[in-house]
C-alpha positions in Angstrom: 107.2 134.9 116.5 106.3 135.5 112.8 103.8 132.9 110.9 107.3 132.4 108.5 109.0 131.6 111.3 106.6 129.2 112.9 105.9 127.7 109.9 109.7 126.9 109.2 110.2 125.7 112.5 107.1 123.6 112.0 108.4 121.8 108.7 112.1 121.3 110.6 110.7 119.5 113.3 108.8 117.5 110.6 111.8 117.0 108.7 113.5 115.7 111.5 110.8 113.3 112.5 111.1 111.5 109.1 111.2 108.3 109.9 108.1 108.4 112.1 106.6 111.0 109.3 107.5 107.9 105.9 106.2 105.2 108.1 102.5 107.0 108.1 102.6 107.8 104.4 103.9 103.9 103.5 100.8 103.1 105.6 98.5 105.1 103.7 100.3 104.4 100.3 99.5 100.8 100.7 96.1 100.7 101.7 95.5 102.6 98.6 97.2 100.2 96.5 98.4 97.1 98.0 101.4 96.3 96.5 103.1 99.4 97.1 106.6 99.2 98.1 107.9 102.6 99.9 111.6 103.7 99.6 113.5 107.2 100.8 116.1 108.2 98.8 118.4 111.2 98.8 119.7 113.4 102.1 117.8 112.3 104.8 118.7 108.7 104.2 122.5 109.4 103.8 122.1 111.8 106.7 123.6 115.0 105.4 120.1 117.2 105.3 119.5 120.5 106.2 116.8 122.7 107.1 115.9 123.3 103.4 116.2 119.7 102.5 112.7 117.2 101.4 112.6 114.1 101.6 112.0 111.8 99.1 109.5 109.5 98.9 109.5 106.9 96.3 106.1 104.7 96.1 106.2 102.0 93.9 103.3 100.3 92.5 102.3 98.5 89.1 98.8 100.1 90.6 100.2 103.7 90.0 98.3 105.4 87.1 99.8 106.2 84.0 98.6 109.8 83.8 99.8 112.6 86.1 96.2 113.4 87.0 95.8 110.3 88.5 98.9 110.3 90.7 98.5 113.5 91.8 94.7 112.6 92.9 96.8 109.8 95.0 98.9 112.3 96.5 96.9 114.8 97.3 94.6 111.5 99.8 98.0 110.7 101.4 98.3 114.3 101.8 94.3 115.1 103.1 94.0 111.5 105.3 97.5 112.5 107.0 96.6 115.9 107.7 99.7 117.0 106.0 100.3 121.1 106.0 101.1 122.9 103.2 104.6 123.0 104.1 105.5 119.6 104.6 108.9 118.7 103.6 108.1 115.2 102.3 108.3 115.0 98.1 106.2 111.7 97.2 107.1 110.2 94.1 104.4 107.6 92.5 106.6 105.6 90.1 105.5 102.2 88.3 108.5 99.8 89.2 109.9 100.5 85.6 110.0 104.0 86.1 111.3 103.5 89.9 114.7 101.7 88.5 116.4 104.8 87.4 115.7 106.7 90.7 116.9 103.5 92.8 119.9 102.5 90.5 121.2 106.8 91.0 120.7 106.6 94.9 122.6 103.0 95.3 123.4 102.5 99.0 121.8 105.3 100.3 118.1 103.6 100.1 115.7 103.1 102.7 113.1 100.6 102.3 109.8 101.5 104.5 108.5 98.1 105.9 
């Protein structure tokens, strides 16, 4: 088998392992700030994803810094203390809860809040 193919096969299995997948990165998320609330949005959640498909990852946080220095620093720990490969299919969204009403008012029913 080729390293493409492995590695496709790897993020599929990942993809459909989700749940079990957002549950580790909400933990994470909120012991780095501790009001976090963690929602999925999009494909996954209304349950029409494919192989290609991400899943979306909205973390919510009045604790999320404004500049995109900052959040990206906070994604790339979820990513290192997770162990997350390079091809994960999981696209993490750090929103302050302002910014997060646009992306929760657009997905309406199809929204999964991570306990």
């Amino acid at each position: 088998m080729s390293l493409l193919t492995d590695t496709l096969l790897q993020r599929v299995k990942m993809l459909k392992n989700w749940k079990a997948w957002v549950s580790k990165i909400a933990k994470v998320a909120k012991e780095l700030m501790l009001d976090a609330e963690v929602y999925v949005i999009g494909s996954v959640v209304r349950g029409d994803f494919v192989a290609g498909s991400d899943v979306d990852i909205l973390i919510v946080s009045n604790s999320v810094p404004e500049r995109i220095v900052g959040r990206g620093k906070i994604k790339v720990l979820i990513e290192e203390k997770l162990n997350l490969p390079y091809y994960h299919p999981f696209e993490i969204h750090l929103l302050k809860p302002e910014e997060a009403e646009l992306y929760l008012r657009k997905a309406g029913k199809y929204v999964n809040k991570v306990a």
